[in-house]
C-alpha positions as CSV (number, residue, x, y, z in Angstrom):
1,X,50.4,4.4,-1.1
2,X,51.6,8.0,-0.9
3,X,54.6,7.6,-3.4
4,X,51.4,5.8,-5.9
5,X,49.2,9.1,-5.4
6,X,51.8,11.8,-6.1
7,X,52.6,9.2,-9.6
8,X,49.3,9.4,-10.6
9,X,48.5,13.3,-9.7
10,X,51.7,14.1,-11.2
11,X,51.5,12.0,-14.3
12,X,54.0,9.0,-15.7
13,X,55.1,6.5,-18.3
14,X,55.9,3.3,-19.2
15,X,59.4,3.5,-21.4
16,X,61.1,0.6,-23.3
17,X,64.8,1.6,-23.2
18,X,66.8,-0.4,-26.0
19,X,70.6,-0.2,-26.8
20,X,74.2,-1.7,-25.7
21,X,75.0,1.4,-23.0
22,X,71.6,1.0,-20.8
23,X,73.7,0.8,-17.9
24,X,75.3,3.8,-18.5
25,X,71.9,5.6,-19.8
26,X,70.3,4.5,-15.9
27,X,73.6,6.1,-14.0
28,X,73.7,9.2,-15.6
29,X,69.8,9.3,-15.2
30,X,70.3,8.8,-11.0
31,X,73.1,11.9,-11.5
32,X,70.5,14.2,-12.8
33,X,68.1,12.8,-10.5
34,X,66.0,11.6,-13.0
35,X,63.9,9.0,-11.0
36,X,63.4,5.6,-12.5
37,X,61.4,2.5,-10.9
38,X,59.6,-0.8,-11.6
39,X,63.2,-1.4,-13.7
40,X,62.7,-4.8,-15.5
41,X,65.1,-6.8,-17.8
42,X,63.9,-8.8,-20.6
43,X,66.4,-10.2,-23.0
44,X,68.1,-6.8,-25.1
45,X,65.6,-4.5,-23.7
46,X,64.8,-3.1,-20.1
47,X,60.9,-2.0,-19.2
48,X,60.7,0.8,-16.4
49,X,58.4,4.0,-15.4
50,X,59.4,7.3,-15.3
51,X,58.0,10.5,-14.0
52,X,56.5,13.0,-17.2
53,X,58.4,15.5,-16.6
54,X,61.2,13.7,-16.5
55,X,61.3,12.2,-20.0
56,X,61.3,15.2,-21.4
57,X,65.2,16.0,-19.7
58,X,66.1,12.4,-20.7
59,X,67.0,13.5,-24.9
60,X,70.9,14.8,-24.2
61,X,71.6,11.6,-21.9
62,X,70.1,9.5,-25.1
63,X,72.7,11.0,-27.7
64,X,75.7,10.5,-25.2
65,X,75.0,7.3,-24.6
66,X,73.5,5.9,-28.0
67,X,70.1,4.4,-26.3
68,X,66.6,4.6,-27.5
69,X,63.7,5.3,-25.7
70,X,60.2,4.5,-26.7
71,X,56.9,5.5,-24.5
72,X,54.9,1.9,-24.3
73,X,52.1,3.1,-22.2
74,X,50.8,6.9,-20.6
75,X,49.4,6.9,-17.1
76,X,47.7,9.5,-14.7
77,X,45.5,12.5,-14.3
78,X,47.5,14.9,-17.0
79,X,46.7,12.0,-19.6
80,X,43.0,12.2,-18.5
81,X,42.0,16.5,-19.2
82,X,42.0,15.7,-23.4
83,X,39.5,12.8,-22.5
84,X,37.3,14.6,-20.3
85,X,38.0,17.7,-22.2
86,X,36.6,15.9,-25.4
87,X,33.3,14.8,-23.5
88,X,32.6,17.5,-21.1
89,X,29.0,18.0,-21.5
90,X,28.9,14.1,-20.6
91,X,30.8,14.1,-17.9
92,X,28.9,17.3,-16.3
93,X,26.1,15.6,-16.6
94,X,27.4,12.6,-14.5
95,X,28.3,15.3,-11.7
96,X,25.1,16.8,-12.1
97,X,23.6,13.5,-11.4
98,X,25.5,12.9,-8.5
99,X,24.6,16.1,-6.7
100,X,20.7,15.3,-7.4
101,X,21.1,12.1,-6.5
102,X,22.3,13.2,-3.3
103,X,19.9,15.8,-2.7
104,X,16.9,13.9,-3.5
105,X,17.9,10.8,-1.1
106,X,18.0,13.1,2.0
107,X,13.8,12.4,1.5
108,X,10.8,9.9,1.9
109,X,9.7,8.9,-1.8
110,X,8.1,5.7,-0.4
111,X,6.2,3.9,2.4
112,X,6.0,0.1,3.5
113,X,4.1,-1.0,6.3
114,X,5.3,-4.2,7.6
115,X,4.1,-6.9,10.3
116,X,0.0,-5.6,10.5
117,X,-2.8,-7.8,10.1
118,X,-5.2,-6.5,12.1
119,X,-4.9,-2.8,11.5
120,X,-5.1,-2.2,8.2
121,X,-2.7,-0.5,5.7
122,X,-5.7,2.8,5.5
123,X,-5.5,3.0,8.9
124,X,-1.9,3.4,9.1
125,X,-2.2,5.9,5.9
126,X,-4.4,8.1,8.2
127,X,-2.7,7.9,11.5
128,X,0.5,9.1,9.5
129,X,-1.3,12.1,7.7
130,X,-2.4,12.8,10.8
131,X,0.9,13.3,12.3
132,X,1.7,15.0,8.9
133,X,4.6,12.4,7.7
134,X,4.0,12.2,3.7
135,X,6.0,11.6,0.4
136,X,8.7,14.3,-0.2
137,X,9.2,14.9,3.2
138,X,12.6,15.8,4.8
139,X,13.8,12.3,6.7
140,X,15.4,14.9,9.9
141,X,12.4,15.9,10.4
142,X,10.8,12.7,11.0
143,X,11.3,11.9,14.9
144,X,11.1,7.9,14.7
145,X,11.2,7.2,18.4
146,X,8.3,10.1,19.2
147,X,6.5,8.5,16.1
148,X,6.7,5.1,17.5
149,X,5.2,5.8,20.9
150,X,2.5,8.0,19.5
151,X,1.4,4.9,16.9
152,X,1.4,2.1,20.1
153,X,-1.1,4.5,21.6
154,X,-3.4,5.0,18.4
155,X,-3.7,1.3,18.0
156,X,-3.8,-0.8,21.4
157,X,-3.3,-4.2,20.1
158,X,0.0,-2.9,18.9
159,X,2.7,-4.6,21.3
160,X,5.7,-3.2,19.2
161,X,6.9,-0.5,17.0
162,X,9.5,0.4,14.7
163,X,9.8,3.2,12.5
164,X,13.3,3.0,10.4
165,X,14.4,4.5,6.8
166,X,16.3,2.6,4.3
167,X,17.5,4.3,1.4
168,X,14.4,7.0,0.7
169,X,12.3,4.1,1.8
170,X,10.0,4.5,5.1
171,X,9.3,1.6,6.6
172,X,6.4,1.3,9.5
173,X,6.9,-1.8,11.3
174,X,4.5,-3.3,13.9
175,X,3.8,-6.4,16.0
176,X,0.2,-6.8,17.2
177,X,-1.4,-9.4,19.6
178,X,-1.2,-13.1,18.7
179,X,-4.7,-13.2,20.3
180,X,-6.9,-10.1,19.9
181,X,-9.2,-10.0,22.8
182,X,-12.0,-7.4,23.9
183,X,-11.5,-5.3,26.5
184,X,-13.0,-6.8,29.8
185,X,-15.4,-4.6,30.5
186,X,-17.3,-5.5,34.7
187,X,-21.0,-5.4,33.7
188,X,-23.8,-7.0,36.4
189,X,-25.0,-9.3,33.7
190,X,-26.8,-9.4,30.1
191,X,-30.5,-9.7,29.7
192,X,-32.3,-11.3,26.4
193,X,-34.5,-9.0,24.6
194,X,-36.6,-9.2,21.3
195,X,-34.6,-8.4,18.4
196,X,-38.3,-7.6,16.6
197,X,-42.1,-7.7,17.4
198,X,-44.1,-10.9,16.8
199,X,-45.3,-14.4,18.5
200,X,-42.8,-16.3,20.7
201,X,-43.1,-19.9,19.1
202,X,-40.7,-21.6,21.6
203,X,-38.0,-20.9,24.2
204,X,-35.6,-23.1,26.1
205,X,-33.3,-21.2,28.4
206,X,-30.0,-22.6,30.0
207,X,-29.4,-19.7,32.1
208,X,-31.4,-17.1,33.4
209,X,-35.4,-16.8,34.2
210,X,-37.6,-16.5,31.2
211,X,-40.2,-13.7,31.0
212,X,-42.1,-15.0,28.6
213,X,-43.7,-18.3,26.9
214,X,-45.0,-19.9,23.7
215,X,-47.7,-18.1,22.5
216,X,-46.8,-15.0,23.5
217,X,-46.8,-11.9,21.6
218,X,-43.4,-9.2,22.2
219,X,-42.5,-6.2,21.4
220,X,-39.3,-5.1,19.8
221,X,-36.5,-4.7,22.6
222,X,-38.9,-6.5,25.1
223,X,-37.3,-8.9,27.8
224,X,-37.4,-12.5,27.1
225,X,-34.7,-13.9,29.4
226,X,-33.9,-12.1,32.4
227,X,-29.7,-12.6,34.0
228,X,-31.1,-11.6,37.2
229,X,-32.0,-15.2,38.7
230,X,-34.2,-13.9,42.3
231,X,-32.6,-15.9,45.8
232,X,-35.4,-15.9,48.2
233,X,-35.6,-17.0,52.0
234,X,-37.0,-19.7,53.7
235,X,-40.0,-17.2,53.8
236,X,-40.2,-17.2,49.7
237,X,-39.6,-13.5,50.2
238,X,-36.5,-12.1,47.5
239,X,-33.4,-11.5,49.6
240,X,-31.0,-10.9,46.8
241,X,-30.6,-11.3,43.2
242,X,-27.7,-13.4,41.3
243,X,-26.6,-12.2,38.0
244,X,-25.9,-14.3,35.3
245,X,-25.3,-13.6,31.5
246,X,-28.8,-14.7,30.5
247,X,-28.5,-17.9,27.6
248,X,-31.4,-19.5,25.5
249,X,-33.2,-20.5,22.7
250,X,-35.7,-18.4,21.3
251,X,-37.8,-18.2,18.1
252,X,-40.2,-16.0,17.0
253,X,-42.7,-15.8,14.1
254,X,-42.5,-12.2,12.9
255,X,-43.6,-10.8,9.3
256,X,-40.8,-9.4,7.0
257,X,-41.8,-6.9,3.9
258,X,-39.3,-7.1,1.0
259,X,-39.7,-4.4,-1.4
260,X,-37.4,-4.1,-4.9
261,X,-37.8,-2.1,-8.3
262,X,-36.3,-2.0,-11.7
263,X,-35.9,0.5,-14.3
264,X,-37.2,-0.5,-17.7
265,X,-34.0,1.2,-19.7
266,X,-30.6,0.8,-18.6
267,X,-27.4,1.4,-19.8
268,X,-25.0,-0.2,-21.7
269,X,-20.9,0.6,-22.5
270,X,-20.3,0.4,-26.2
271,X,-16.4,0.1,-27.4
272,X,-15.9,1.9,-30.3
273,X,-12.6,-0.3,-31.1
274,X,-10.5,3.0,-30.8
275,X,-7.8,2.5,-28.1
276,X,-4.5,4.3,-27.3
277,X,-1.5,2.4,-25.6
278,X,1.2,5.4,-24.5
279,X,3.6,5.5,-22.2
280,X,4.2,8.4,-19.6
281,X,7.2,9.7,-17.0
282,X,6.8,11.8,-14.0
283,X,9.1,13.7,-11.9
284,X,8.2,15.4,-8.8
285,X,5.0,17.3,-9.6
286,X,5.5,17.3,-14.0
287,X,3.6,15.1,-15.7
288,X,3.8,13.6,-19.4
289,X,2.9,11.6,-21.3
290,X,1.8,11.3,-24.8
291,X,-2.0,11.7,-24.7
292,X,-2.0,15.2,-24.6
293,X,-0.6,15.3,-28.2
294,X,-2.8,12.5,-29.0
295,X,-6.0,14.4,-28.2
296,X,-4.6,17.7,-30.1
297,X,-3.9,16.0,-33.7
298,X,-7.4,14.0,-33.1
299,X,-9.2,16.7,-32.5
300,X,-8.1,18.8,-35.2
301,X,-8.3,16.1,-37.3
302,X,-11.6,15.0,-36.4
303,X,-13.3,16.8,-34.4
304,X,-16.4,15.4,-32.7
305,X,-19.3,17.2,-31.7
306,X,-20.2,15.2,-28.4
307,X,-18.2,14.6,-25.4
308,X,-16.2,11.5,-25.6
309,X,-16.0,8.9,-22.6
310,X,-13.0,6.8,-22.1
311,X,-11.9,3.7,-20.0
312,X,-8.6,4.1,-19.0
313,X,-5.7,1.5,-17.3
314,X,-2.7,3.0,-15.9
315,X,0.4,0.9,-15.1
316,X,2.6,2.8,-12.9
317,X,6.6,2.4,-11.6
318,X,8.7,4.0,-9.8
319,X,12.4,4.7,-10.0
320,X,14.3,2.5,-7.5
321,X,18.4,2.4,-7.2
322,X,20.4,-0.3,-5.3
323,X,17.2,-1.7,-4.5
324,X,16.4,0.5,-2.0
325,X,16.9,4.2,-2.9
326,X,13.6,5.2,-4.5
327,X,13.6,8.1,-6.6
328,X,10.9,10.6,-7.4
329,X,10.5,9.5,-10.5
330,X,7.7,7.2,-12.0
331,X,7.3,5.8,-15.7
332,X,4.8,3.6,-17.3
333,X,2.0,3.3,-19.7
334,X,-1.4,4.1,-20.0
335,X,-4.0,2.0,-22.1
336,X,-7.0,4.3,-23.2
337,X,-9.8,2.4,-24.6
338,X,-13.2,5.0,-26.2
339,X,-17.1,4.1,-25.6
340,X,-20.3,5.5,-25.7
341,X,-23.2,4.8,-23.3
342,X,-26.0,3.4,-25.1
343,X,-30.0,2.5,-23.6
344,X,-31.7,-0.4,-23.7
345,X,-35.2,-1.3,-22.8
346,X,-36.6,-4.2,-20.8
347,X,-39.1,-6.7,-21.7
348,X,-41.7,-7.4,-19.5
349,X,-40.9,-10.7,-19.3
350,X,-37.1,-9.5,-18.4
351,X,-38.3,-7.4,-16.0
352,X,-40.7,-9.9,-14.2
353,X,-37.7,-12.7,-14.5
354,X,-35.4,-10.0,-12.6
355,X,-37.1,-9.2,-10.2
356,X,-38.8,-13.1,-9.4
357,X,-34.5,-14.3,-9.6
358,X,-33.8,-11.4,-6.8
359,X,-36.6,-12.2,-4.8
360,X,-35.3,-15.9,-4.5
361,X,-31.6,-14.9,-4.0
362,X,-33.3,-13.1,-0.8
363,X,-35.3,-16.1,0.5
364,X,-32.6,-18.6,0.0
365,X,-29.6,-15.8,2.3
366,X,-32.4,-16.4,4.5
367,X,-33.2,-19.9,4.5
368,X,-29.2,-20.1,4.6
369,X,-29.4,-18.4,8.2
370,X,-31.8,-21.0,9.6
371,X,-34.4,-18.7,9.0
372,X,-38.2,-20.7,8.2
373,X,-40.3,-19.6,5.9
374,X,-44.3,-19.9,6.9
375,X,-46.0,-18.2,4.6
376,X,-45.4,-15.6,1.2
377,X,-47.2,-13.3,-0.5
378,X,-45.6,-11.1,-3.4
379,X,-47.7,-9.0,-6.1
380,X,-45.6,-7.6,-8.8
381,X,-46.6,-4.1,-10.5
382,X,-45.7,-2.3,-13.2
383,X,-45.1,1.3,-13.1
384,X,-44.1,4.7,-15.2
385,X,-40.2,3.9,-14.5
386,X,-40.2,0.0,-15.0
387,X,-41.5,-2.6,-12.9
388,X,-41.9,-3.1,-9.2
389,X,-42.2,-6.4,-6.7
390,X,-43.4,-6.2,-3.1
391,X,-43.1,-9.6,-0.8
392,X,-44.5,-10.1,2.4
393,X,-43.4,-13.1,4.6
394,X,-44.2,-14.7,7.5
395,X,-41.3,-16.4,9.1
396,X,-39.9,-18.1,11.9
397,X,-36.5,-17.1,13.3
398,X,-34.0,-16.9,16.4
399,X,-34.1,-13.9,18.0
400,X,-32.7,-12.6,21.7
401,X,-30.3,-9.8,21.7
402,X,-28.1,-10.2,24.5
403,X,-27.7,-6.5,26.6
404,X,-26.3,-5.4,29.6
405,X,-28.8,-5.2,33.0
406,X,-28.9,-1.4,34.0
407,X,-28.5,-1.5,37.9
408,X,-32.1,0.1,38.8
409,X,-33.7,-2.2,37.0
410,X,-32.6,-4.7,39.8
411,X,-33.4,-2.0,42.6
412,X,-36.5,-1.6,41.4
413,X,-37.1,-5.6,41.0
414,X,-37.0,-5.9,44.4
415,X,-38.9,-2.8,45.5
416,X,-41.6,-4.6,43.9
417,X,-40.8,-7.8,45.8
């Protein structure tokens, strides 16, 4: 391997040597230490390699001994300068390359989260801008196994981190509970209350002593169903209180006001049938792409008094080597599309049609939570703006809020027992 390196640093050939004293041509060649290898015999002719240098003292032995020698093939770094001499700008280029290339992958130019369902890729976003790990960012600085503890105690139903870099690419890796349950939380029991004001219309409890009956009239946050079921003594007098998570049935009749407007004019986007499709490149923090020039011949060719609105689409890559060495640099093209906002007025009949389909979209998302509808009054108005439609209902509905039973309350039960 040595004896290979020192050939090709110091430069060689491949020689034909052709004539009837080759024997005598390759003795006096070992006298002058003329060093000859790979020596090969084929028919009249023999094939060997000799250093560069070396051909050149070879001439005098050819004339003494009548042989010919013809160069078949040049190998080696000398043979290589008028090549890379030729195409120097190329090749600097190349090394330049190299050195960014090198530079640029000692930082983060992309982000992956991996394994999260439950947390969400903006949550992730924030918790690392709060620990102020971002694009461009030195990877050293990034200390992955800090990192990982600090992001298991953000998030508790994260079980397992792992924060890793491959290429320029960050990767944010997590495993979360299987099952995500609530935090048990001791309470003394939950208590049914009125979710709104109206008429109880009936109530069935499972668990738990009611408060109130049919026919009843609450008011919002009232109790319906106390969890606090009395125990009394033979006596009848309360001795303690068992607390249950209080469990019924219970609907109300309760009014509803619904209340909706429309303008008369609205709005409408207007293509023009003028569009722009240009591609763009960025690199680090410069931008380019061809729009700017488009806008500059436009305007000076036709230059337009109002301010012109656009829709615009951009497609957007970035720059990724060996599939996982992303590079600061993004390409990709932009589709640029010009309109103009244009009013229209409403009808009457367009307004009253609006506002009559909106009103039954909200009485059928009712009915479609079990929700019954007694009675409905609407009245429909027309105003300096448009049109307007107020509803009242009367409905019937579940209601019962389930909240926790504050500990005095139970004191103070049986104080009054």
């Amino acid at each position: 391997m040595q004896n290979r390196w020192i050939r090709f640093v110091k430069g060689f050939l491949v020689i034909k040597v052709d004539g009837d004293y080759m024997e005598r041509f390759f003795n006096m060649c070992r006298m002058h230490q003329i060093d000859l290898w790979e020596i090969k015999k084929e028919q009249d002719i023999c094939m060997c390699e000799a250093y560069a240098a070396d051909f050149l003292k070879m001439p005098p032995l050819l004339r003494k001994t009548g042989t010919k020698v013809h160069v078949v093939q040049k190998k080696g770094l000398p043979f290589y300068f008028p090549f890379i001499k030729k195409r120097i700008i190329f090749f600097a280029g190349v090394m330049l390359c190299l050195i960014m290339l090198n530079y640029v992958t000692e930082y983060v130019w992309a982000i992956e989260y991996v394994g999260n369902l439950q947390v969400s890729d903006d949550e992730l976003s924030d918790f690392l801008e709060q620990e102020d790990i971002h694009y461009g960012m030195k990877k050293s600085s990034i200390n992955c196994e800090e990192k990982e503890k600090k992001l298991r105690e953000a998030f508790q139903n994260v079980t397992w981190t792992s924060i890793y870099f491959e290429g320029t690419k960050l990767y944010i890796e997590v495993k979360e509970n299987e099952k995500s349950e609530p935090v048990q939380i001791e309470t003394k029991g939950t208590d049914l209350v009125a979710n709104e004001a109206g008429t109880i219309t009936s109530i069935v409890t499972r668990n738990g002593v009611p408060r109130v009956k049919a026919g009843d009239t609450v008011e919002q946050g009232q109790v319906l169903v106390s969890g606090g079921v009395p125990v009394y003594d033979e006596s009848q007098t309360v001795i303690d209180y068992q607390i249950y998570d209080a469990d019924a049935d219970i609907f109300i009749r309760t009014p509803i006001e619904y209340n909706s407007s429309i303008n008369s004019g609205y709005p409408v986007m207007i293509y023009t049938g003028k569009r722009v499709n240009t591609g763009f490149a960025q690199i680090g923090d410069y931008y380019i792409d061809g729009l700017s020039l488009w806008d500059f011949v436009e305007k000076h060719i036709s230059p337009k008094k109002d301010e012109t609105l656009y829709e615009t689409a951009t497609e957007k890559h970035q720059v990724v080597l060996l599939d996982n060495i992303y590079l600061p640099v993004y390409y990709g093209k932009i589709d640029r599309k010009e309109y103009y906002i244009k009013y229209f007025t409403y009808t009457d009949e367009e307004m009253e049609h609006k506002l009559s389909d909106n009103f039954e979209k909200f009485i059928l998302g009712l009915q479609q939570k079990g929700v019954q509808i007694v009675e409905k009054n609407v009245k429909m108005e027309k105003n300096s703006s448009g049109m307007e439609l107020n509803g009242s209902l009367l409905v019937v509905k579940q209601t019962g809020e389930a909240v926790d039973i504050p500990v005095n309350t139970i004191q103070e039960d049986e104080t009054k027992e």
